[in-house]
C-alpha positions in Angstrom: 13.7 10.4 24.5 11.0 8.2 25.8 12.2 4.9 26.4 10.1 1.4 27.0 7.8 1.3 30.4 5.9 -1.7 30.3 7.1 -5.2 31.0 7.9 -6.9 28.3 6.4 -10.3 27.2 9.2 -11.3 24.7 12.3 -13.7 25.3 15.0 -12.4 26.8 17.5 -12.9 23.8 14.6 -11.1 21.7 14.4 -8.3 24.0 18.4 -8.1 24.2 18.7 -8.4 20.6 16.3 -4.9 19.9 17.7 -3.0 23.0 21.5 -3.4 21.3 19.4 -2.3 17.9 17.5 0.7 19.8 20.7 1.8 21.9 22.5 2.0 18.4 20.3 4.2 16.8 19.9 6.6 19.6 23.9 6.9 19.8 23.3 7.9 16.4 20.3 9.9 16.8 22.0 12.1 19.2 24.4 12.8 16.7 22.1 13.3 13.9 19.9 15.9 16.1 22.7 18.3 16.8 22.6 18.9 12.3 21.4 22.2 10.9 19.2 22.1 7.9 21.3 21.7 5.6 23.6 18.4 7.1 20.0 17.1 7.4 18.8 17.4 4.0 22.1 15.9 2.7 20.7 12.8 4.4 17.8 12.8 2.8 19.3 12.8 -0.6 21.4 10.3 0.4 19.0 7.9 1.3 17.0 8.6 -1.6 19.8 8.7 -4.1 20.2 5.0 -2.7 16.8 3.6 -4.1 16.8 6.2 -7.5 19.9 5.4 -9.2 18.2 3.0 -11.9 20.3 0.0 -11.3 19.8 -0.3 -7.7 15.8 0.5 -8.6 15.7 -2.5 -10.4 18.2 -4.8 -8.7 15.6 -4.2 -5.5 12.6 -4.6 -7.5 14.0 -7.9 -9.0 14.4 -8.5 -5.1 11.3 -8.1 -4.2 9.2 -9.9 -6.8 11.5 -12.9 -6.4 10.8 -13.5 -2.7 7.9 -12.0 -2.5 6.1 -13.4 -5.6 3.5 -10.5 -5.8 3.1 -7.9 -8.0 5.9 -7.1 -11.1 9.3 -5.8 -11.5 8.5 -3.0 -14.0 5.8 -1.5 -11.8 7.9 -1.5 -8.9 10.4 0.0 -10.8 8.4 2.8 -11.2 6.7 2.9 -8.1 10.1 3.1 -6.6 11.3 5.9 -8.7 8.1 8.2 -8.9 7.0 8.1 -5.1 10.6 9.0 -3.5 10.9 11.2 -6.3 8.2 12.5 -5.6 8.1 12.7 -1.8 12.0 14.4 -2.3 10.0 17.4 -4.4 7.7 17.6 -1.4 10.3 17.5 1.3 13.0 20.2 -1.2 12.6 23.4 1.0 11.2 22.1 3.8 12.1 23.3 6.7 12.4 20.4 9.5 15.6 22.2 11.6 15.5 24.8 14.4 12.7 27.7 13.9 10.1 26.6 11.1 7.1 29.1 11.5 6.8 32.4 13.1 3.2 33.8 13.8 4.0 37.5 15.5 0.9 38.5 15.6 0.0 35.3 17.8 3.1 35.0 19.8 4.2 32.2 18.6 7.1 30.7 17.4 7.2 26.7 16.4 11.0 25.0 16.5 10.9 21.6 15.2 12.3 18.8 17.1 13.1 14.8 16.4 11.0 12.0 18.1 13.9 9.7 18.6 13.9 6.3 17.5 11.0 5.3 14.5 10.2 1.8 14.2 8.7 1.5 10.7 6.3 -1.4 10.0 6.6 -2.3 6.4 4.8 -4.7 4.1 5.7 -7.1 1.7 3.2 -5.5 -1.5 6.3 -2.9 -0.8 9.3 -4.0 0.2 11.3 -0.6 -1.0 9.2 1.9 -1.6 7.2 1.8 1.6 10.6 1.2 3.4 11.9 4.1 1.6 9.4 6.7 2.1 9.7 6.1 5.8 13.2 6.3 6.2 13.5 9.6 4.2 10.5 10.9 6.4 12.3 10.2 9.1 15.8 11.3 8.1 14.3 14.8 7.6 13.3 15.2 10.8 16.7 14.2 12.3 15.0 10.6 13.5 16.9 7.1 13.7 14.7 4.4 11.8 14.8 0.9 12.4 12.9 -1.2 9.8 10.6 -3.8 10.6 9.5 -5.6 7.2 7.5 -8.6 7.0 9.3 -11.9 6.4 9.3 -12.1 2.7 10.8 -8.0 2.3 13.5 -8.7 4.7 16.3 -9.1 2.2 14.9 -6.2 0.0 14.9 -4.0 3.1 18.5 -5.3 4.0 19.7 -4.5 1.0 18.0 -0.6 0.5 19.4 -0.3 3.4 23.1 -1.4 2.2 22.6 0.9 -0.1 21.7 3.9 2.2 25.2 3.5 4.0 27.0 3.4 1.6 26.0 6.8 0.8 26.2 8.1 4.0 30.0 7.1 4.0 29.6 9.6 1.5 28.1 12.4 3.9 29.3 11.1 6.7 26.5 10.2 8.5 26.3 7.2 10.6 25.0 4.1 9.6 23.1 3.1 12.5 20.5 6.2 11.8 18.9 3.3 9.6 18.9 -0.3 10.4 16.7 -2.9 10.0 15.4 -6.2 12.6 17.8 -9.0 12.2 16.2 -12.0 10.3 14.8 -14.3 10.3 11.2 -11.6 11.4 9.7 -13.0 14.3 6.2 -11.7 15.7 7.9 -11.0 18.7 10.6 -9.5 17.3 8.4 -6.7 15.6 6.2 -6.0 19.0 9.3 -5.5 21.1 10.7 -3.3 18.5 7.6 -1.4 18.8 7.6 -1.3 22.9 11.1 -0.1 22.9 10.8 2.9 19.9 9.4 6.5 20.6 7.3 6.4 17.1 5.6 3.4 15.8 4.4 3.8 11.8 2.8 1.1 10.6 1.8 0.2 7.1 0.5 -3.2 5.9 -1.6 -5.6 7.7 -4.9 -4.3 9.7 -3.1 -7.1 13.1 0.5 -5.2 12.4 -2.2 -1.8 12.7 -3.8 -2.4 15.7 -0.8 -4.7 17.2 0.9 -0.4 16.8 -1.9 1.2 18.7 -1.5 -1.7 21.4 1.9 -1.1 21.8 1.6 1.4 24.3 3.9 4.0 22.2 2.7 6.6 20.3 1.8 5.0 16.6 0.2 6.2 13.1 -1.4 3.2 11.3 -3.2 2.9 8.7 -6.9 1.9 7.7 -8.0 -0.9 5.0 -8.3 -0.4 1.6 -11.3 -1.2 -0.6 -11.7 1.4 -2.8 -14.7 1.7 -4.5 -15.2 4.2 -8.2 -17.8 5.8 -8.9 -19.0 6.5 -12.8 -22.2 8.3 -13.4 -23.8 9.3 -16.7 -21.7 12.2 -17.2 -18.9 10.6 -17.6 -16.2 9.9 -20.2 -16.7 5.9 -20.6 -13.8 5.3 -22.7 -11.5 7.8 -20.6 -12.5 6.8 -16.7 -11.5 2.6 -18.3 -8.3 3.9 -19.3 -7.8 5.1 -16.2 -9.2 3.0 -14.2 -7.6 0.0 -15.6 -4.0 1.8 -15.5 -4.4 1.9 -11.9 -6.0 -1.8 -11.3 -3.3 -3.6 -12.8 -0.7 -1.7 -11.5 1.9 -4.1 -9.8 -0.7 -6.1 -9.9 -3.5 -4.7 -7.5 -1.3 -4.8 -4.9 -2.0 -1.2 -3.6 -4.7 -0.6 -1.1 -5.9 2.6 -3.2 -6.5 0.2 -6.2 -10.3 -0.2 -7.7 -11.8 -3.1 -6.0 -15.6 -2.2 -6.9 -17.3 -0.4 -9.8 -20.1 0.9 -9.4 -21.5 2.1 -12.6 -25.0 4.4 -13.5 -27.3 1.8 -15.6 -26.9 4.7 -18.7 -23.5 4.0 -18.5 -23.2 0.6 -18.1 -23.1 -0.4 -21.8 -20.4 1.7 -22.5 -18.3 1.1 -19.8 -18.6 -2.9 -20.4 -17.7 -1.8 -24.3 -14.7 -0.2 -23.4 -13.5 -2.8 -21.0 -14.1 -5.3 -23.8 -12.1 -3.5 -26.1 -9.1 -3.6 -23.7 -9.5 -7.4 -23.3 -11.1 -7.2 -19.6 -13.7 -10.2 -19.5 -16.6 -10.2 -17.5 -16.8 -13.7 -16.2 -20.1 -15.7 -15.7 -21.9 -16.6 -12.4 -20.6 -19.9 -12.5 -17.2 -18.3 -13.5 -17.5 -16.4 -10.8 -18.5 -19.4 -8.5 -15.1 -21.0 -9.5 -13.2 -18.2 -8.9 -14.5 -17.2 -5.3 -13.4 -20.7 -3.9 -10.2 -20.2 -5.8 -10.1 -16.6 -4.0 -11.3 -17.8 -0.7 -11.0 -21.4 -0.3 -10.9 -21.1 3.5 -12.7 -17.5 4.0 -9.5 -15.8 3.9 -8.1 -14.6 0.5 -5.5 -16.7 -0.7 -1.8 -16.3 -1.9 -2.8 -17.8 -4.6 -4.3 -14.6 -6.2 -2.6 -11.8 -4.4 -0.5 -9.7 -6.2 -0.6 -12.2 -9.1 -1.9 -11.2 -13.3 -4.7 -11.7 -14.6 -3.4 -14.3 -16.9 -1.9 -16.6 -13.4 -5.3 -16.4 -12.4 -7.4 -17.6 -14.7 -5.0 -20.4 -15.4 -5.0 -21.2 -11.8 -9.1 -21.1 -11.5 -8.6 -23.8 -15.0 -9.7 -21.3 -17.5 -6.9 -21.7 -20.2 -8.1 -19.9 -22.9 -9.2 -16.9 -20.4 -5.3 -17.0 -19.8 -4.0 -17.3 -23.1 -6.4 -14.3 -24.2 -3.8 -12.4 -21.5 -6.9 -10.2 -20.0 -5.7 -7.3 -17.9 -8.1 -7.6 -15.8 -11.1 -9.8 -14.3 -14.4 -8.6 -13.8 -17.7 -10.1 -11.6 -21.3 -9.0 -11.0 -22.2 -8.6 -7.2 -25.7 -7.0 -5.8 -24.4 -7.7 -1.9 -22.2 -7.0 0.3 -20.5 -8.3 3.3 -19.5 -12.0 4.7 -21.2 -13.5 1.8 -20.1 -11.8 -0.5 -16.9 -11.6 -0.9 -16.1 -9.8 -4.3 -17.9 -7.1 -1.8 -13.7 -6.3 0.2 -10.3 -5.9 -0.8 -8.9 -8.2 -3.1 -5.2 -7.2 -3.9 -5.5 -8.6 -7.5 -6.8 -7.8 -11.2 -10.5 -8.7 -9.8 -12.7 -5.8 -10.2 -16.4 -6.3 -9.0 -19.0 -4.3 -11.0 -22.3 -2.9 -9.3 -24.8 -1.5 -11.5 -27.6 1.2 -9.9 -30.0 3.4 -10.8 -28.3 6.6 -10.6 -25.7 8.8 -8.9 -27.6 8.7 -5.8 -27.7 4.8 -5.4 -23.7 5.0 -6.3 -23.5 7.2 -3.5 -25.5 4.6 -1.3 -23.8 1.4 -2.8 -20.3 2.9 -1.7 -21.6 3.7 1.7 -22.8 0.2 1.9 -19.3 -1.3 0.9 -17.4 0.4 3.6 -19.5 -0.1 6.6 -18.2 -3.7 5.2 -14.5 -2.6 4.5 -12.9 0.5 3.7 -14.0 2.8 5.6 -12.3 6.1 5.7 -9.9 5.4 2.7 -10.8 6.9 -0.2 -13.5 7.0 -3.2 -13.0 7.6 -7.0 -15.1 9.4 -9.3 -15.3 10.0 -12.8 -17.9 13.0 -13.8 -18.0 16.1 -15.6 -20.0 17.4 -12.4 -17.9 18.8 -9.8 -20.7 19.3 -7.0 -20.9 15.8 -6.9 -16.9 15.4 -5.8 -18.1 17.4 -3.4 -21.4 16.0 -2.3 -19.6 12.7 -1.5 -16.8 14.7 0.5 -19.6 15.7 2.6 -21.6 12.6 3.6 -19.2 9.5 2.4 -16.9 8.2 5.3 -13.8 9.0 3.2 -10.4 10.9 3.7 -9.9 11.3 -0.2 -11.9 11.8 -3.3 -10.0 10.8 -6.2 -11.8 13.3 -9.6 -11.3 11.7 -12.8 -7.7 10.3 -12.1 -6.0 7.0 -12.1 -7.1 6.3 -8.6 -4.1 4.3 -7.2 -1.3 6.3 -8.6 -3.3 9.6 -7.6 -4.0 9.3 -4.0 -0.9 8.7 -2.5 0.2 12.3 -4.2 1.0 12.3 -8.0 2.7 15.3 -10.2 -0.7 16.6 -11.1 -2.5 16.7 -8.0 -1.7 18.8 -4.7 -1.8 15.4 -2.3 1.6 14.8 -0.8 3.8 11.8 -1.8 3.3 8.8 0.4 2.8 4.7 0.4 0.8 5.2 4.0 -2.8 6.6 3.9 -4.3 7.7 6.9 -7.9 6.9 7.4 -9.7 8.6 10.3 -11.5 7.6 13.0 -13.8 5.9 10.1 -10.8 3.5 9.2 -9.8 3.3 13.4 -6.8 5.5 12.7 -5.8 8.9 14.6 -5.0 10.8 11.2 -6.6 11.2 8.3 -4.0 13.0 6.2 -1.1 11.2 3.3 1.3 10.2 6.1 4.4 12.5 5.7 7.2 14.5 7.4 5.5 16.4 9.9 4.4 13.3 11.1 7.7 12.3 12.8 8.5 15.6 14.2 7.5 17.2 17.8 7.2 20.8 17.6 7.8 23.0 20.5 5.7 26.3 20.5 7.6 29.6 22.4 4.4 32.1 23.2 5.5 35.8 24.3 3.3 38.1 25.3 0.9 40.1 22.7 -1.8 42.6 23.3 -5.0 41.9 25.4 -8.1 41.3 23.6 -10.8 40.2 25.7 -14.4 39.7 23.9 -17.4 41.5 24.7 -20.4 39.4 25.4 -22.1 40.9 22.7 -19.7 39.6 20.2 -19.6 35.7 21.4 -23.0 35.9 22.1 -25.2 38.9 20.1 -26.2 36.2 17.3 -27.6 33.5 19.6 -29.5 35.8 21.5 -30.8 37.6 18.3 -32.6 34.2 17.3 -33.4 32.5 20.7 -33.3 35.1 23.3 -31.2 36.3 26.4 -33.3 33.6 29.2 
């Protein structure tokens, strides 16, 4: 495997402390790689039989809202279950061991083969379930993993992966497969970690992001989020609120595929603000709104203060007491703009959802456009309409990776049981979002593949057949 080049800029204890880490996992990578399919696969049930059993689920949620402070316990409950759940359906089957594709009429025959050692950049919105999917990604591709979560995950990540051990003691796998940066997480800790590895995956902050395509290893980050959702005049009012406000206040806006804007046809808007209302969503005032921007952004950057937190926390902390003891699910705010002054315009990671009203499904089309050449670019749009052209219209022309039909859009979009998207917590975001891949991050991601190409029979192309249309229209010159 590849193994660190460049110099490194870190302290010598920190650069001691991840070589013992890295030589440890690719003692047990070596052993890991010589597993068929099946030895393999029992890994992967292993480590996500470590995270599904329900009392470990919630013992690590508990874990994670308590240091963290974002988000809630239920939702990560279920976050935890559904998407390894989920991503085990997509990996059952899948073939990640010797020979996976045969093409004889090509030549070619594809054998799969590990990258080494993965080091997995995690955040703290998802201190189990992002760690999780990574690991069992990994695992099924015969890869060592070594975790790298921010500060306040650590001891949810320390204790996942206790639990991942313990059942490989039960397969007998080796423990140092999965391990996890000593704490307390250091800066330098993480960038020497990803100067050593052969894989850098990083999900979570847009400096941990571009930090992993610095490195000067191969890395998959991914883009911002600032998803915008579409609902034109064809719509279902009552149905796309539901849906919508399932997904915004969903561990409490922590996802980057949560609604940030809505942007809303003017023939719609009356219904749309009806059926918020009837779910208890208030639509705050300008000077509301005032109040709660220098709550949001006191210093230009968004504050802990809001992020991850309920409605209810705040609109107590922006003093609006009633607002709070009226338990909204959800905040909403009028915005024209977009950009630097407008900051309802980005991401905000909480119940805050800023509503733009336009003239039709064009101008929605434009609005969106307008929001991510501020933020978001290459992420993903939803839309509620009964018109399916237009799902496609803004595949064509909108700098996204995803369109999200008539679905709640943050439980959708990382793969859900009723669409075809695969499981993941890491979104890829094209060269829009500054990322290499634009596809839901998953196995095939962290394997190499090594191609054998025989021999087949010569076909050669005439010149009329590469060129007999262009010179039917422009001419032979």
């Amino acid at each position: 495997m590849a193994t660190a080049s460049s110099p490194s800029s870190a302290p010598p204890d920190v650069v001691a402390t991840v070589a013992e880490l890295v030589n440890r996992a690719r003692a047990a990578q070596a052993v890991a790689e010589n597993y068929d399919q099946v030895q393999t696969d029992a890994l992967v049930a292993a480590a996500g039989w470590a995270i599904l059993e329900p009392g470990r689920n919630r013992a690590l949620a508990e874990l994670a809202v308590a240091d963290s402070g974002i988000g809630n316990v239920d939702d990560k409950v279920r976050k935890n279950h559904r998407k390894t759940l989920g991503l085990l359906r997509d990996l059952k089957g899948a073939k990640s061991v010797g020979v996976i594709a045969e093409d004889k009429v090509r030549g070619i025959t594809e054998i799969a083969r590990s990258v080494g050692v993965v080091c997995a950049i995690t955040p703290s919105t998802n201190p189990a379930a992002t760690p999780a999917n990574k690991i069992i990604n990994a695992l099924k591709c015969r890869n060592a993993v070594i975790i790298a979560p921010s500060p306040k995950g650590w001891r949810t990540a320390q204790q996942l992966i206790q639990h991942i051990h313990d059942q490989f003691d039960r397969v007998g796998a080796p423990h140092d497969l999965v391990q996890v940066l000593p704490s307390p997480i250091s800066k330098a800790a993480t960038l020497e970690l990803m100067r050593q590895c052969d894989l850098v995956v990083a999900t979570g902050s847009q400096a941990n992001v571009r930090a992993a395509y610095a490195s000067g290893t191969p890395a998959f980050g991914v883009g911002a989020g600032n998803v915008a959702s579409i609902v034109d005049e064809t719509a279902d009012a009552d149905a796309a609120m539901a849906l919508l406000l399932q997904s915004k206040t969903f561990d409490n806006a922590t996802s980057c595929s949560s609604e940030n804007s809505l942007v809303v046809v003017a023939a719609m808007r009356d219904a749309v603000l009806a059926a918020l209302k009837r779910r208890g969503v208030v639509l705050l005032d300008a000077a509301q709104k005032a109040t709660l921007q220098k709550l949001m952004w006191p210093d230009g950057h968004l504050s802990p203060a809001v992020i991850g937190q309920s409605a209810p926390v705040i609109a107590q902390r922006a003093g609006w007491p009633d607002i709070a003891q009226s338990a909204p699910p959800a905040l909403v705010v009028e915005e024209t703009g977009f950009g630097a002054d407008c900051p309802f315009s980005g991401e905000k990671l909480s119940p805050v959802l800023t509503l733009y009203t336009v003239p039709d499904f064009e101008a929605a089309a434009e609005t969106v456009r307008c929001l991510y050449a501020w933020q978001g670019a290459g992420h993903s749009v939803s839309l509620h309409s009964q018109r399916p052209e237009r799902a496609l219209a803004l595949g064509l022309t909108l700098p996204v990776s995803r369109v999200i039909v008539n679905q709640a859009h943050a439980v959708a979009t990382g793969g859900s049981f009723d669409n075809g998207l695969p499981f993941s917590l890491s979104m890829g975001c094209g060269t829009w979002g500054k990322n290499n891949f634009s596809d839901n991050m998953n196995y095939r991601h962290y394997l190499n593949i090594t191609r054998i190409a025989v021999p087949i029979a010569e076909r050669v192309p005439t010149e009329r057949e590469i060129f007999g249309d262009y010179f039917d229209q422009f001419g032979r010159a």
